[in-house]
C-alpha positions, -999 to 999 in steps of 0.1 A, spaced: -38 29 -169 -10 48 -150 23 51 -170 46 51 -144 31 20 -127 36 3 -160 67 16 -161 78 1 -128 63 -34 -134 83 -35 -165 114 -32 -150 106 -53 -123 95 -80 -147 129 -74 -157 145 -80 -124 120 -111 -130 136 -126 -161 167 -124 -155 171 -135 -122 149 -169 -131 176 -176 -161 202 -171 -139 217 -141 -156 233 -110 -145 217 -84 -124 245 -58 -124 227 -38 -147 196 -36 -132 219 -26 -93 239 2 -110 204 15 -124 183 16 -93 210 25 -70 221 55 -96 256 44 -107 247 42 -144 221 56 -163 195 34 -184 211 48 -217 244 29 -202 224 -5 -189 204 -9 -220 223 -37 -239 225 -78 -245 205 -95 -221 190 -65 -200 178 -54 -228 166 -86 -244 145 -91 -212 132 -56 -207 117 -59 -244 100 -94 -234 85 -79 -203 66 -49 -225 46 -81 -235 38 -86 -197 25 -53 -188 -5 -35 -207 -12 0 -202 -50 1 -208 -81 19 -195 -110 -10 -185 -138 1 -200 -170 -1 -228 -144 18 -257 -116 -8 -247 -136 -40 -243 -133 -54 -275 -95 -44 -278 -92 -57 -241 -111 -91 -243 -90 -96 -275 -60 -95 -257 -66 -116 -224 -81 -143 -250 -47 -141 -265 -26 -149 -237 -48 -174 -221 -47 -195 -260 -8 -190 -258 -2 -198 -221 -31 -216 -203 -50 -234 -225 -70 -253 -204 -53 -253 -175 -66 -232 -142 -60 -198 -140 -66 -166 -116 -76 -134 -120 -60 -107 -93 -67 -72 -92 -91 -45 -73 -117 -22 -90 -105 18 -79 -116 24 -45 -127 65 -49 -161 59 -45 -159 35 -15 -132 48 9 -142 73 35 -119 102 23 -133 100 -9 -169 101 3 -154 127 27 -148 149 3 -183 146 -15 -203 155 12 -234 175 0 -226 167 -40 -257 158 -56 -234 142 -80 -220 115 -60 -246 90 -60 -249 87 -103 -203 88 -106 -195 65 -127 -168 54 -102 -194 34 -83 -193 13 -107 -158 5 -122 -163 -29 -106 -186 -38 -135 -155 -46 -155 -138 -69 -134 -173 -88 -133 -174 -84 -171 -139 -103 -174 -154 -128 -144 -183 -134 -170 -167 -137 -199 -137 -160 -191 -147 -177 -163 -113 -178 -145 -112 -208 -121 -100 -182 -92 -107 -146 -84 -91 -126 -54 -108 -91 -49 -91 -62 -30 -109 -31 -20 -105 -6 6 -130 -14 41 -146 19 32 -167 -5 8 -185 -22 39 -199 11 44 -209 28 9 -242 34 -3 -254 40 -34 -285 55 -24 -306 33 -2 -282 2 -16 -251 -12 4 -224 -13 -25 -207 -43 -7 -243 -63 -12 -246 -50 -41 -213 -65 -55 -213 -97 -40 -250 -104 -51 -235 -90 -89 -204 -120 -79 -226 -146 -75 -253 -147 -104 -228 -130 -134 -252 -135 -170 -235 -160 -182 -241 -186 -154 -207 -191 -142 -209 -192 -103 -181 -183 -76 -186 -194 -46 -170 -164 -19 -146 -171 5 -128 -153 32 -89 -153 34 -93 -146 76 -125 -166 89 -129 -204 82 -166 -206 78 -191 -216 50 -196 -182 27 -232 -183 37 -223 -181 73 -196 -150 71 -208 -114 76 -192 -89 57 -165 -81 82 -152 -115 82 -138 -105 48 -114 -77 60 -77 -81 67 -58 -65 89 -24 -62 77 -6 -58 108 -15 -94 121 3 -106 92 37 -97 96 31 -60 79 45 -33 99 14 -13 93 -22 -11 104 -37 -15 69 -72 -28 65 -85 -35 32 -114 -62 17 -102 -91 -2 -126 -117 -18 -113 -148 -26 -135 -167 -55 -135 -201 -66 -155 -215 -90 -183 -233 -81 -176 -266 -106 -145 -272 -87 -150 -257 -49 -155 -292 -37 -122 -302 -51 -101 -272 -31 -102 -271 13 -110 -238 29 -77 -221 38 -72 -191 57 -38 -168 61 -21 -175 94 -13 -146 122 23 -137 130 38 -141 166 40 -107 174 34 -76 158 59 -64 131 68 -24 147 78 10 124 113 5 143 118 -28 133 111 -16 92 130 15 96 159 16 120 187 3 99 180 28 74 206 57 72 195 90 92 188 118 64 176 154 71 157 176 50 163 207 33 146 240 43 121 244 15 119 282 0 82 285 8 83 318 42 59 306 69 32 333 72 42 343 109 76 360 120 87 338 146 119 328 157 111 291 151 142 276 169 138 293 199 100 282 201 111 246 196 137 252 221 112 262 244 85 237 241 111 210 245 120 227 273 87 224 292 83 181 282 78 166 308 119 146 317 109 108 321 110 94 288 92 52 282 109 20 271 79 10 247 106 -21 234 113 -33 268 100 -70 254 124 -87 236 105 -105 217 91 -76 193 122 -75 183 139 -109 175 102 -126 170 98 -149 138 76 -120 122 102 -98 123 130 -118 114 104 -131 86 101 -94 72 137 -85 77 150 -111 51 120 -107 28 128 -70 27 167 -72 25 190 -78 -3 229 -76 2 232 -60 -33 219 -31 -23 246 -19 -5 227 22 1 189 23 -1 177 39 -35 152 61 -36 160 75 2 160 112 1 134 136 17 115 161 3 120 199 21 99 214 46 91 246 58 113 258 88 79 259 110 73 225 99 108 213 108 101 233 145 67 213 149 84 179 136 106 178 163 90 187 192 60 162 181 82 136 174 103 141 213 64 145 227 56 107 210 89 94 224 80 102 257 46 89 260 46 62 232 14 78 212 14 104 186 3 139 199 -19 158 182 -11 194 168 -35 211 192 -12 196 224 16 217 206 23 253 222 0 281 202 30 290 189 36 260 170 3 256 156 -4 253 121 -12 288 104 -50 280 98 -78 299 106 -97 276 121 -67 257 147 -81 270 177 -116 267 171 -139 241 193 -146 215 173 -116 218 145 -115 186 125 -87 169 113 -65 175 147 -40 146 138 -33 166 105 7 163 120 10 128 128 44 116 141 47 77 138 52 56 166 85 37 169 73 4 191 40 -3 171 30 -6 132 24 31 116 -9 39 104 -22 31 67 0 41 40 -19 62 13 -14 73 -18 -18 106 -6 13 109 11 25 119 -30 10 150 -22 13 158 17 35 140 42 25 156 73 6 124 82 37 102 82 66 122 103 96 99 110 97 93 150 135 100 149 134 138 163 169 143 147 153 137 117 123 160 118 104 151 85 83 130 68 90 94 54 109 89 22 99 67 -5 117 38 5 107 38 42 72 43 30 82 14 8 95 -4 41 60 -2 56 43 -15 25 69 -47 26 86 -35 -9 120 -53 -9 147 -25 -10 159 -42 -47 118 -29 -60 126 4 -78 99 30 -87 96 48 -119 88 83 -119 90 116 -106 89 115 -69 53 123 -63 48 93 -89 69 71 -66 47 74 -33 18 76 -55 23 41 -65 39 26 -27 5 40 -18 -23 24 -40 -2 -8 -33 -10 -41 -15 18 -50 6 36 -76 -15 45 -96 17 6 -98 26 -3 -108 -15 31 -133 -10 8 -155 15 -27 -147 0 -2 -160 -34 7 -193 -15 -29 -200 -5 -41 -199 -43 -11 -216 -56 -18 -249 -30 -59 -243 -42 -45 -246 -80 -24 -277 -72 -59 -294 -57 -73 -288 -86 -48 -300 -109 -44 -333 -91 
């Protein structure tokens, strides 16, 4: 339903077409990397595939006004394309009403427990029900192991709603991590944590894997494989070019002369400083060297979409003396180890019991960085760049770099539209294996 997600898969169905026929992708380089405009690019075959892929990407909101409309057009493309022959259904109902800043944020609304949201997962059953696909896989934030809809768990809810749909079908539910018979697995079994899969990110999210009863004898339980090691923030990010930001115009509320306070609280850190990458293998392990060439392409030549947003000049004084405190002892302070000085201008910093103390987060070079979210579109204090040179928050494309987007994926949109969308994402190196796992399932069936 979001226009500049459509947007993006279009052109990257693009990139799609045109690299399986073999034809040039000169067109699509000089557009992402800014050397022509679209106007320029948009001729012969470019434009020949970017027309086909409109019929690959539907901009529609899932719903009881669109069903008809909807169900039309998925019985369409299955008559035109798959016939008879297995088929999967991927996708994940929206998460607001499951993950815990969402219910965060409702706290106390009397309104929260009849939203509508709880239940957007009705139309990915509907489209279970109705076209019986012979696989499902179902993503959802871990949030969802904890919702309640009043006295009912949401997660028990859906999977009881999975496995008796109106129109008989039956899916029997499998996790992607834990090889055990789905009547034996307890809910947590069904949560993967990215970062033991070659993501450089701790990123834990609910995936269901389906397959349809009829045929679950024919298809062997498989699970994803862990990496060797863990896949770290410096690994992603440390080939990318060093960028600083721009002052931003917005005046910090206090008068303070923000470079001598900086000055000063670097001033008192403690000298010794740690060698977090003293094992070699972090960085030369297969993971790594797995992620590096799914991630790299040599026709991008300078990173697209690599320049920071501006920050206020207290920001910029707080960046770097958080980012030299997290070099020095390997973990990411929090904003109340800063001098007074330096503390955020709210009115309740130095009260006992102030939530939200890792508000300023710096990321930690030698170790994955923490979830990316989609609201880094709107505040990027969470994701600091450990660099202290640097002082600011992650740009798109190393946000993109933590979520595994190869450097030739290209977002459409305004800027805020960009991290919005690296955000809401699964980490396409993460759906590349869960992708490998089906595809072997749909070859045991065929045979």
């Amino acid at each position: 339903m979001d226009a500049y997600a459509c947007e993006t898969l279009r052109l990257r169905e693009t990139y799609r077409h045109l690299n399986r026929a073999g034809e040039s992708l000169e067109g699509y380089f000089d557009y992402i990397l800014g050397r022509k405009t679209w106007a320029e690019i948009y001729s012969g075959t470019f434009k020949e595939a970017y027309l086909e892929s409109r019929d690959k990407v539907h901009r529609e909101v899932l719903g009881a006004d669109s069903r008809t409309h909807v169900d039309t057009l998925i019985r369409e493309r299955l008559l035109r394309h798959r016939k008879d022959a297995p088929w999967v259904l991927i996708g994940g109902p929206p998460c607001q009403a499951y993950s815990l800043a969402g219910r965060s944020r409702r706290t106390g609304d009397a309104s929260f427990a009849s939203d509508h949201k709880h239940f957007l997962y009705r139309e990915y059953l509907h489209i279970l029900n109705e076209f019986k696909p012979t696989i499902f896989v179902m993503e959802n934030v871990k949030g969802l192991l904890s919702s309640r809809n009043g006295d009912d768990s949401m997660f028990q809810t859906i999977l009881a709603d999975l496995r008796a749909l109106p129109s008989g079908v039956r899916y029997e539910i499998r996790s992607l991590v834990v090889d055990q018979d789905p009547e034996d697995l307890r809910p947590s079994d069904y949560i993967i944590r990215a970062e033991e899969y070659g993501v450089p990110q701790k990123r834990h999210r609910v995936i269901l894997l389906g397959v349809r009863s009829d045929v679950a004898q024919l298809v062997p339980r498989q699970v994803l494989l862990p990496s060797d090691s863990l896949v770290t923030v410096r690994a992603a990010l440390e080939d990318l070019p060093s960028v600083r930001a721009q002052t931003s115009k917005r005046v910090p509320k206090a008068t303070v002369d923000w470079l001598l306070a900086e000055q000063a609280a670097l001033q008192a850190l403690p000298d010794e400083e740690l060698d977090m990458y003293s094992a070699e293998g972090g960085r030369h392990s297969a993971a790594t060297q797995t992620y590096r060439s799914w991630i790299r392409d040599y026709m991008v030549d300078v990173p697209s979409q690599h320049q920071p947003r501006p920050h206020m000049v207290s920001d910029l004084a707080r960046y770097r003396v958080m980012a030299a405190m997290a070099e020095r002892t390997g973990k990411s302070p929090k904003y109340t180890d800063l001098p007074a000085i330096l503390h955020p201008e709210h009115s309740n910093v130095s009260k006992e019991g102030t939530p939200f103390t890792d508000r300023f987060r710096v990321q930690v070079w030698d170790a994955p960085s923490t979830t990316i979210v989609s609201h880094i579109s709107k505040d990027g204090h969470y994701y600091i760049h450990p660099a202290r040179e640097q002082a600011r928050s992650f740009t798109v494309r190393e946000a993109a770099r933590l979520q595994t987007f190869p450097d030739n994926y290209f977002f459409e949109g305004p800027r805020t539209q960009q991290f919005h969308q690296v955000g809401n994402a699964v980490p396409p190196l993460l759906a590349k294996q869960i992708g490998e796992i089906v595809a072997s399932m749909l070859e045991a069936i065929r045979d």
